[in-house]
TIDOVEX-476793 format. One record per residue (C-alpha): residue number from 1; residue in one letter; y, x, z. Coordinates in nm, 4 decimals. Layout:
REM TIDOVEX-476793
[kolke NUM A [Y X Z]] ...
//
This chain:
REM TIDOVEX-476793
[kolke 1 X [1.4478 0.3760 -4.1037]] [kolke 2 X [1.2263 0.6357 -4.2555]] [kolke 3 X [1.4715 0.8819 -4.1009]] [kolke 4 X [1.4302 0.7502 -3.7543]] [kolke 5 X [1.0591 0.7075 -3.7817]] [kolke 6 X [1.0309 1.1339 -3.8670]] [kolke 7 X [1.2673 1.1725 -3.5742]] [kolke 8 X [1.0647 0.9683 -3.3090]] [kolke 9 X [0.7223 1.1411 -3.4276]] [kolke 10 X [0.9214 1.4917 -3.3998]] [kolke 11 X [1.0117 1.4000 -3.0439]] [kolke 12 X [0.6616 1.2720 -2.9320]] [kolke 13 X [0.5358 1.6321 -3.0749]] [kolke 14 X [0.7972 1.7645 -2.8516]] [kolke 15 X [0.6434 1.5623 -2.5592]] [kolke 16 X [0.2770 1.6100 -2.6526]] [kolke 17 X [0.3633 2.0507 -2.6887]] [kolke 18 X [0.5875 2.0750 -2.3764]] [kolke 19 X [0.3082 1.8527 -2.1764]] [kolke 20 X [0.0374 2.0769 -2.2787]] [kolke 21 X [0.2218 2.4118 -2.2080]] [kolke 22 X [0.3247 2.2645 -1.8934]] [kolke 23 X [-0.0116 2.2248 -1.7748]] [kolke 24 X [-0.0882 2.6035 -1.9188]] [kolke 25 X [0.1767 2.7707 -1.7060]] [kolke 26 X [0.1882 2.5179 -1.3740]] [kolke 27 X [0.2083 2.5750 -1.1010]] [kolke 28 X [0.4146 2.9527 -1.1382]] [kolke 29 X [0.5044 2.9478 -0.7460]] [kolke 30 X [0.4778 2.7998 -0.3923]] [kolke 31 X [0.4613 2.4245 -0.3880]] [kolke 32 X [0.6605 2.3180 -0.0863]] [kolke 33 X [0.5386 1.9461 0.0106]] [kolke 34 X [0.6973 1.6995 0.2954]] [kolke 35 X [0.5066 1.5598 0.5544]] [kolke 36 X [0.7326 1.3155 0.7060]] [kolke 37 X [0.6309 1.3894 1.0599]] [kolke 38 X [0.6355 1.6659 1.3321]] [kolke 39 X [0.3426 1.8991 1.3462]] [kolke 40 X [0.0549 1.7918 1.5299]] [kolke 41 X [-0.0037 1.4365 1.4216]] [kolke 42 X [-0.2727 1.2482 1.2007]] [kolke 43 X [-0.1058 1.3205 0.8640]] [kolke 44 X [-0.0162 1.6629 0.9211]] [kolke 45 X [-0.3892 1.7403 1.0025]] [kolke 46 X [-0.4797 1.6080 0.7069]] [kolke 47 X [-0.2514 1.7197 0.4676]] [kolke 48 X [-0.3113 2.0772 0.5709]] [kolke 49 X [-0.6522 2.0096 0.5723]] [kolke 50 X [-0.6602 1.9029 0.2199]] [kolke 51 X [-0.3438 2.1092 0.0596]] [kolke 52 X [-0.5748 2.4050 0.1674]] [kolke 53 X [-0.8565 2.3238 -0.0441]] [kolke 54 X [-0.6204 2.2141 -0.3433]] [kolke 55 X [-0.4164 2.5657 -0.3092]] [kolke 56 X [-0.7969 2.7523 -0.3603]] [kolke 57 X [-0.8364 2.5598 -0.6349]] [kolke 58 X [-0.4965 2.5820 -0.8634]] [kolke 59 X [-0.4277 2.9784 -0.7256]] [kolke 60 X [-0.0899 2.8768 -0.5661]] [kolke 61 X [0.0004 2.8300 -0.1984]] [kolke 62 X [0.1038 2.5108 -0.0233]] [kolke 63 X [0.3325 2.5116 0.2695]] [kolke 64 X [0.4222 2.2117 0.4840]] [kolke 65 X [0.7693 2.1320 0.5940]] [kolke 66 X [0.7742 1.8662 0.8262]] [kolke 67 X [1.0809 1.6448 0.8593]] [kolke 68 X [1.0118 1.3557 1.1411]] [kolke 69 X [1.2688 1.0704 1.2270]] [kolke 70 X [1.2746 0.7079 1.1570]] [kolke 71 X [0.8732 0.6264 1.1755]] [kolke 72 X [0.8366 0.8828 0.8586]] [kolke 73 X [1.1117 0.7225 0.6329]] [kolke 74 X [1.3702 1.0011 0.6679]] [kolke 75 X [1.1160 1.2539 0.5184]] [kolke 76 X [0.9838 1.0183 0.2596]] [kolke 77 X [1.3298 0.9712 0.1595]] [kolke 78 X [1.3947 1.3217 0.1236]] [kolke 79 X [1.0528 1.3557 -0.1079]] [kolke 80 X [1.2077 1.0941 -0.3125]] [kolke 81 X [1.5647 1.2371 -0.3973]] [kolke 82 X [1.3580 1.6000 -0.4802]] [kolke 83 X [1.3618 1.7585 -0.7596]] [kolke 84 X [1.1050 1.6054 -1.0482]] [kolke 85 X [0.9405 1.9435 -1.1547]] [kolke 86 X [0.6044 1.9179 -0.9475]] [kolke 87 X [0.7169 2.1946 -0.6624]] [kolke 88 X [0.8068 1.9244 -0.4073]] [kolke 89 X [0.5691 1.6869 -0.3100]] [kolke 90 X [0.4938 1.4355 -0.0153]] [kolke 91 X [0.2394 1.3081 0.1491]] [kolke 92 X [0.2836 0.9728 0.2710]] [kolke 93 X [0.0652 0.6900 0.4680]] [kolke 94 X [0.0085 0.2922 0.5565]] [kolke 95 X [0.3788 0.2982 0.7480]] [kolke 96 X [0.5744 0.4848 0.5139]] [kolke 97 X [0.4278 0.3466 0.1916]] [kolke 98 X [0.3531 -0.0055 0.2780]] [kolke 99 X [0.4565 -0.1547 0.6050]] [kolke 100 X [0.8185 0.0256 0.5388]] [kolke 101 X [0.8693 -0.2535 0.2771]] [kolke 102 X [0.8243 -0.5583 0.5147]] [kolke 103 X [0.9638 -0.4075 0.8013]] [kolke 104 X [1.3130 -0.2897 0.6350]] [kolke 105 X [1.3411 -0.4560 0.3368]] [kolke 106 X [1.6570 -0.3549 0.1018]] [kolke 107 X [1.7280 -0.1459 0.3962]] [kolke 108 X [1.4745 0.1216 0.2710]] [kolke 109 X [1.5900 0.3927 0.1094]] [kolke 110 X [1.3215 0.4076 -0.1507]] [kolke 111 X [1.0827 0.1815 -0.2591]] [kolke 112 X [0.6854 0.2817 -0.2648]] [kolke 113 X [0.6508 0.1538 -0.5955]] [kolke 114 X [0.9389 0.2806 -0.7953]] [kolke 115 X [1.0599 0.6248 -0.6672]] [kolke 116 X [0.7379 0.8300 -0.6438]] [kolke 117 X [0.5259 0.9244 -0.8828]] [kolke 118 X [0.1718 0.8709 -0.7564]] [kolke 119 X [-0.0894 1.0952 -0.7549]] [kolke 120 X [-0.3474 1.0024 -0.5513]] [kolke 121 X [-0.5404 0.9333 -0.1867]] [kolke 122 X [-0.6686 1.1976 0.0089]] [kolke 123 X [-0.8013 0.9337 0.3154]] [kolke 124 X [-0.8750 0.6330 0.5056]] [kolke 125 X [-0.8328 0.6878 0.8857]] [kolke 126 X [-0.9479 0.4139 1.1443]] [kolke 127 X [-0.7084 0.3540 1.4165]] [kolke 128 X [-0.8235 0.2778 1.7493]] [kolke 129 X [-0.6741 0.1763 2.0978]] [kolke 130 X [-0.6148 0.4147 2.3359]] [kolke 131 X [-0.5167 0.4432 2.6641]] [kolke 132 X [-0.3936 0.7325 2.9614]] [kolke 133 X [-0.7103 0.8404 3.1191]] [kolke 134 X [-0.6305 0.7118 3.4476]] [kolke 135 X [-0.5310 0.3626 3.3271]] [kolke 136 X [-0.6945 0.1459 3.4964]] [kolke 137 X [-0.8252 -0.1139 3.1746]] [kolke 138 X [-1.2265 0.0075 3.1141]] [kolke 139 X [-1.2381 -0.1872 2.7873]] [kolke 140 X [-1.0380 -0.3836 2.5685]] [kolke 141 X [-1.0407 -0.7473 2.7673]] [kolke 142 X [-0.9041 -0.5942 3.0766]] [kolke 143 X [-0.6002 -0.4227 2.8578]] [kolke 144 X [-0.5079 -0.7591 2.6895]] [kolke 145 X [-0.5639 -0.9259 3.0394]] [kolke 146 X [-0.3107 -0.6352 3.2177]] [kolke 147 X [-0.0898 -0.7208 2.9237]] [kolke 148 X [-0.0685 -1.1373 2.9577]] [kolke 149 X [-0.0445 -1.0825 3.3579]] [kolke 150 X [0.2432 -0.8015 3.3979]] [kolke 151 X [0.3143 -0.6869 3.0276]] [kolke 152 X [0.6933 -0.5381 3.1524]] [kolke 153 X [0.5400 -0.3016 3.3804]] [kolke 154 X [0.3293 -0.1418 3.1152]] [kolke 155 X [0.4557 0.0930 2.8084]] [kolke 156 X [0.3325 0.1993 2.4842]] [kolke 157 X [0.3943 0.4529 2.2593]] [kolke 158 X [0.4049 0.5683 1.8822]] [kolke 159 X [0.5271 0.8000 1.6363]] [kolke 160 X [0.8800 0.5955 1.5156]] [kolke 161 X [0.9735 0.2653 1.3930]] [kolke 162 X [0.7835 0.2095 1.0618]] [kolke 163 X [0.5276 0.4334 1.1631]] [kolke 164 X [0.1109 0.3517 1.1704]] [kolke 165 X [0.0993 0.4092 1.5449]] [kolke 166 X [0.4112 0.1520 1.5624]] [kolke 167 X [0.3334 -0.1469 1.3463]] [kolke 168 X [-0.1086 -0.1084 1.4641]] [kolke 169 X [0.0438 -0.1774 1.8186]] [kolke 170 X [0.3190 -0.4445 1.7188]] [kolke 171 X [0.0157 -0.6398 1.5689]] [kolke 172 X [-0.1743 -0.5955 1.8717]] [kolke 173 X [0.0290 -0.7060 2.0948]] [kolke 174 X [0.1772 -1.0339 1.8968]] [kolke 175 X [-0.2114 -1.0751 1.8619]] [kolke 176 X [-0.2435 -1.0907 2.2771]] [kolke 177 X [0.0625 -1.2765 2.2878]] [kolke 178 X [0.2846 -1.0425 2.4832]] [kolke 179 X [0.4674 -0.7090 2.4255]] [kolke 180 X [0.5797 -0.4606 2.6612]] [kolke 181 X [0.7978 -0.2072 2.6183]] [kolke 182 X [0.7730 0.0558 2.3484]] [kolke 183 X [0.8435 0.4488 2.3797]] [kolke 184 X [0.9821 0.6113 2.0351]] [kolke 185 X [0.8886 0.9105 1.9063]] [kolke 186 X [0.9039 1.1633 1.6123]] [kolke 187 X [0.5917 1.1592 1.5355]] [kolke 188 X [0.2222 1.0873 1.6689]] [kolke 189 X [0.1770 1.4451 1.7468]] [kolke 190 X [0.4940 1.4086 2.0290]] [kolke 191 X [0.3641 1.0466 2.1415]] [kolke 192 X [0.0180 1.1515 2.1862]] [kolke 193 X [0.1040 1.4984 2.3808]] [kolke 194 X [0.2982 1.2261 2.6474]] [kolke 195 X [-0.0098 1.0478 2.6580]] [kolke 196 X [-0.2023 1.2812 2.7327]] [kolke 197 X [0.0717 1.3863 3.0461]] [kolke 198 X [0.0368 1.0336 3.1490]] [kolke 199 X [0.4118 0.9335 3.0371]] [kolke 200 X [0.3117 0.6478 2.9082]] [kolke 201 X [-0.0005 0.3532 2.9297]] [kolke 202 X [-0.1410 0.3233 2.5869]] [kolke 203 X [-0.1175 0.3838 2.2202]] [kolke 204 X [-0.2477 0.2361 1.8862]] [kolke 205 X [-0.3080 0.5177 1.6438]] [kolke 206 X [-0.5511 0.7043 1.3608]] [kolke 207 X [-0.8578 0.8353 1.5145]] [kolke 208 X [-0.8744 1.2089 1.3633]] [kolke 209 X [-0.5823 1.3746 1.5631]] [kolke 210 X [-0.7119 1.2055 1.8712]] [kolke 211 X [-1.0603 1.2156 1.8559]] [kolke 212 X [-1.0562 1.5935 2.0227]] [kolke 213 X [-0.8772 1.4569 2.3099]] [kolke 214 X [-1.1143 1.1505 2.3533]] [kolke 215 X [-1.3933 1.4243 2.3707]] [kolke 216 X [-1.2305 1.6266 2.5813]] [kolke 217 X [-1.1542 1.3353 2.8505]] [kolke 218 X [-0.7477 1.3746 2.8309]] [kolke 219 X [-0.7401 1.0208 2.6805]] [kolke 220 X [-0.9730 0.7065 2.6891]] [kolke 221 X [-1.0672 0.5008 2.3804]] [kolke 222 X [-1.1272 0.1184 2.4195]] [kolke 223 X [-1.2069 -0.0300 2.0370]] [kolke 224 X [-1.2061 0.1040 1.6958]] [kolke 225 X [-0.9576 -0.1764 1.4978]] [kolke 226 X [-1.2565 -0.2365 1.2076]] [kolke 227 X [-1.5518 -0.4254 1.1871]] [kolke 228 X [-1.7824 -0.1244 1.1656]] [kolke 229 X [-1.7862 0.1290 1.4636]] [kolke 230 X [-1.6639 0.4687 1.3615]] [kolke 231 X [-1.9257 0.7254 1.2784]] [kolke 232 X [-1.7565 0.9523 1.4842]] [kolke 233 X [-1.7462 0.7613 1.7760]] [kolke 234 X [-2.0757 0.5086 1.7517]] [kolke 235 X [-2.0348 0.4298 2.1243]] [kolke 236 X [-1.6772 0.2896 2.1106]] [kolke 237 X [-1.6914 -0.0950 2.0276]] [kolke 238 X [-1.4778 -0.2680 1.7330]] [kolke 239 X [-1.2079 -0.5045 1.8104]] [kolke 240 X [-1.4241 -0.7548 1.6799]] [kolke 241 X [-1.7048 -0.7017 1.9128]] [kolke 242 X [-1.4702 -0.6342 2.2022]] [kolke 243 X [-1.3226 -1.0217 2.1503]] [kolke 244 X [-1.0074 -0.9530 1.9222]] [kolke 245 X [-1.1167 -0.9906 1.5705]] [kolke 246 X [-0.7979 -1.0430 1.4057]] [kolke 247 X [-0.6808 -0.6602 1.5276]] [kolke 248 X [-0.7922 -0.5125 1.1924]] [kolke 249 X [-0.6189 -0.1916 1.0858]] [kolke 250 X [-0.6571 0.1034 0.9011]] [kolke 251 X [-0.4338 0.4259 0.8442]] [kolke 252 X [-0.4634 0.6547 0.4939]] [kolke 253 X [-0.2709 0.9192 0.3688]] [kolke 254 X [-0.2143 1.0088 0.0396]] [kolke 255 X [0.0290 1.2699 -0.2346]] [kolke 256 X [0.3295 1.1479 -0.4191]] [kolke 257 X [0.5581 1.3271 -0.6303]] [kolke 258 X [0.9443 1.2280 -0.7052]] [kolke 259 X [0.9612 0.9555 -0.9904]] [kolke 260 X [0.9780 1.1592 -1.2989]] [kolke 261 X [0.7652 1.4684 -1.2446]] [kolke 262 X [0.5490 1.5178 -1.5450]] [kolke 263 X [0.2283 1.3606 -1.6161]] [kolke 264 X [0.0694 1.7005 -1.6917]] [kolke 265 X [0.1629 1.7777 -1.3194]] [kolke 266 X [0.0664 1.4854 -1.1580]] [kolke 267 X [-0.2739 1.5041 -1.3341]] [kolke 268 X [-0.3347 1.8535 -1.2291]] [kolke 269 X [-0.2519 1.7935 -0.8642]] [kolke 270 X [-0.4680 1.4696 -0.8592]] [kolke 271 X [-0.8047 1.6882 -1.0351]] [kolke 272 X [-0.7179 1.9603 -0.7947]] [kolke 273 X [-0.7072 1.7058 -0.5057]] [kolke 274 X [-1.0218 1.5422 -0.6101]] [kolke 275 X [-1.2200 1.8500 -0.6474]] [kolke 276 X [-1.0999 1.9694 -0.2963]] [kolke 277 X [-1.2229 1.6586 -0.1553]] [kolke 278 X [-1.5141 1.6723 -0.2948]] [kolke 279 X [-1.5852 2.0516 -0.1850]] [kolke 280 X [-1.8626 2.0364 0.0979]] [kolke 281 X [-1.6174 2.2567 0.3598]] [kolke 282 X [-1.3066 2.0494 0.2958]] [kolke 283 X [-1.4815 1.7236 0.3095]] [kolke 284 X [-1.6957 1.8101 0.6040]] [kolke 285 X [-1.3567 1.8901 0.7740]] [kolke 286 X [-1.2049 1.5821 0.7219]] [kolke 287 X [-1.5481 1.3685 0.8301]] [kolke 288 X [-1.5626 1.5539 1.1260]] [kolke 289 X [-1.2185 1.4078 1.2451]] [kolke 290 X [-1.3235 1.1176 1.1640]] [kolke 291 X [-1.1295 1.0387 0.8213]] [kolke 292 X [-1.2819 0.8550 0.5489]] [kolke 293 X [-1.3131 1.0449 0.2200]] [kolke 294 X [-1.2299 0.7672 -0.0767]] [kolke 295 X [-1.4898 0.7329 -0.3633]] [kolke 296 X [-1.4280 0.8790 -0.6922]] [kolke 297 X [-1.3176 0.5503 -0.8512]] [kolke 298 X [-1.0010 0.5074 -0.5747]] [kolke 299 X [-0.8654 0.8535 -0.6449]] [kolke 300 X [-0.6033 0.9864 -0.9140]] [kolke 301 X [-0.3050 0.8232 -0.9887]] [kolke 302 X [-0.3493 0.4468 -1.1312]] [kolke 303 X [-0.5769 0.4080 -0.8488]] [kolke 304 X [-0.3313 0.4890 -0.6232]] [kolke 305 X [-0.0648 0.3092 -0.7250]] [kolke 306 X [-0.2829 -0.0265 -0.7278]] [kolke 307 X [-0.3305 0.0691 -0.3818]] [kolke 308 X [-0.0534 0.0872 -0.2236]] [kolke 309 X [0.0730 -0.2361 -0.4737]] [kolke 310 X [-0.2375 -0.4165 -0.2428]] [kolke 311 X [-0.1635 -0.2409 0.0954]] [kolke 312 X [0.2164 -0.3917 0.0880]] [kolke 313 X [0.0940 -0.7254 -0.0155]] [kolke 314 X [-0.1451 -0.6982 0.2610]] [kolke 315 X [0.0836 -0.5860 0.5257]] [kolke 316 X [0.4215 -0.7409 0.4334]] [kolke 317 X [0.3667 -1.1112 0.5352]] [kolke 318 X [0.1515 -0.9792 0.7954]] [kolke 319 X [0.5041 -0.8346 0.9629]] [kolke 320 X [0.7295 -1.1289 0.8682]] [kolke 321 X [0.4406 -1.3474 1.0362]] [kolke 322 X [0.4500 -1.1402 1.3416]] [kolke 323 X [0.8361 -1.1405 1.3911]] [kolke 324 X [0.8606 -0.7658 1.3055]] [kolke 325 X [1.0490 -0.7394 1.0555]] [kolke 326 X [1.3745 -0.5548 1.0986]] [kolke 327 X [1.5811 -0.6192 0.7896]] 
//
C-alpha cells in the first residue's frame, strides 16, 4: 500500500510539473482552429473577430480553416477526432452544440458534452427574420399570413440541416402552422449571398453578418426573435410585439478543444479569450454587429459547459415537439 501511495503522489508531481511547464512554453506555433462553416457567415465573423484579439494577446497566430457541410456537423466532427495538444481548436454555436443533439440523436458523430473540451463563450447573437427586399410581406403578420394562404409557392433558406439559420426557421414556421419549402446550403454566408440575389423569399438567421446588408437595403428585416429590440436595430420590432411571442431564439458561438487537451491549455485560451473580449477595440467590434458580449461570470470553461448542458435541454424537446427531429 505504502508503495502505491509514493507512486500515485510521484505521478500527480508528474501532472502538477508537466501542467505548469506546459503553460510556460504554450502555445510554440500557429493554432489552426475549425469553423464549421464557409467564409462569410455569422460564426466566421466572429471567430475572426475574436481569434484576432486572443492571437495579440498569447504572441501566436490564429488561422481559420473552414470546413462547411451538414448544418456545421462535418467540421465539428473533424474538431473532435483532432489531435488533444491545444493547436486545433473549434468554434462551435446553438446548431452544432445543442440543437445537433435533438435533431440527430445517436446519429451524431460527437456528442457536445463528452468529446470537446470546453473553453468558453465568445457571444450571444439575436436572430431575426428576414426577407428578399422585394418581397412583398412589410412586417411580420403579412409573412405568416403569405405563409398560411400559399406556403408552397414560397422558399426559405439556411446554412445546412442542424444549422441556427435551419432549426430558427423550422420553429417558425411549425409556430405559423405551415412550412414551405427549404433551400440548403453550406453555410449562412452562401444562403444569405442568394438572398440577397433574390433566389430565395426569406431567411431566419443571427443578426451580425446581416445587419450590413439590412443597412445597406439588399435585404429587409421584419422582427428581432427576443423580447427586447436589438440595440443595433431599435426600430425593428420583436416577435413578441409583432404578434408571435413563442418565436424566441438566440444564436452564440463559442471555443472548444478535442476531449483531452490539457487543462493548462484550455485555461490559457479561455484568460486569453476573456481578456480579448474585454479589450475596448475587440468588444466594440463585436457590439457593432450586433453580438452580445457575455458577462464575466458566463465565460471560461465550467461556465461553458453548464451552458451548453442548459441550451440542449432547452432546445431538444423543443425539436421533438415540433416534429424535427431527424433521428
Amino acid at each position: 500500500m505504502r508503495v502505491i501511495a509514493v507512486a500515485l503522489a510521484a505521478l500527480a508531481a508528474l501532472s502538477s510539473f508537466t501542467s505548469a511547464a506546459l503553460s510556460q512554453t504554450y502555445p510554440e506555433r500557429t493554432i489552426t482552429v475549425i469553423v464549421p462553416y464557409p467564409p462569410g457567415g455569422n460564426t466566421d465573423v466572429i471567430a475572426r473577430i475574436v481569434l484576432e484579439g486572443m492571437g495579440q494577446i498569447i504572441g501566436q497566430r490564429f488561422v481559420i480553416e473552414n470546413i462547411g457541410g451538414a448544418g456545421g456537423t462535418t467540421g465539428s466532427a473533424r474538431g473532435a477526432r483532432a489531435a488533444p495538444d491545444g493547436y486545433t481548436l473549434l468554434v462551435g454555436q446553438m446548431g452544432t452544440h445543442a440543437a445537433s443533439v435533438g435533431l440527430y440523436g445517436n446519429k451524431l458523430p460527437y456528442h457536445p458534452l463528452t468529446d470537446f473540451e470546453h473553453v468558453t463563450q465568445f457571444t450571444d447573437t439575436p436572430i431575426g427574420v428576414f426577407v428578399k427586399k422585394d418581397f412583398p410581406a412589410r412586417n411580420l403578420q403579412d409573412l405568416m399570413d403569405i405563409l398560411k394562404n400559399d406556403a408552397a409557392k414560397l422558399s426559405n433558406g439556411h446554412g445546412g440541416v442542424g444549422a441556427t439559420s435551419h432549426v430558427s426557421c423550422l420553429l417558425f414556421t411549425a409556430l405559423v402552422g405551415a412550412r414551405s419549402p427549404m433551400v440548403a446550403y453550406r453555410g449562412s454566408g452562401p444562403a444569405l449571398n442568394d438572398l440577397i440575389t433574390g433566389q430565395y423569399d426569406f431567411l431566419c438567421d443571427q443578426i451580425p453578418h446581416t445587419i450590413g446588408h439590412v443597412e445597406a437595403g439588399s435585404i429587409r428585416i421584419l422582427a428581432v426573435a427576443q423580447t427586447e429590440r436589438a440595440s443595433v436595430l431599435p426600430n425593428v420590432p420583436t416577435t413578441t410585439e409583432a404578434g408571435l411571442p413563442q418565436m424566441q431564439a438566440s444564436g452564440w458561438n463559442a471555443l472548444f478543444a478535442p476531449k483531452g487537451t490539457p487543462k493548462a491549455m484550455v485555461d490559457m485560451l479561455a484568460a486569453a479569450a476573456s481578456k480579448a473580449l474585454d479589450d475596448p477595440k475587440t468588444r466594440k467590434r463585436l457590439e457593432d454587429i450586433g453580438a452580445i458580449v457575455p458577462p464575466p461570470d458566463r465565460r471560461g470553461p465550467q461556465a461553458l459547459r453548464n451552458f451548453v448542458a442548459a441550451e440542449i435541454d432547452k432546445w431538444t424537446p423543443v425539436i421533438k415537439a415540433a416534429g424535427l427531429a431527424l433521428n
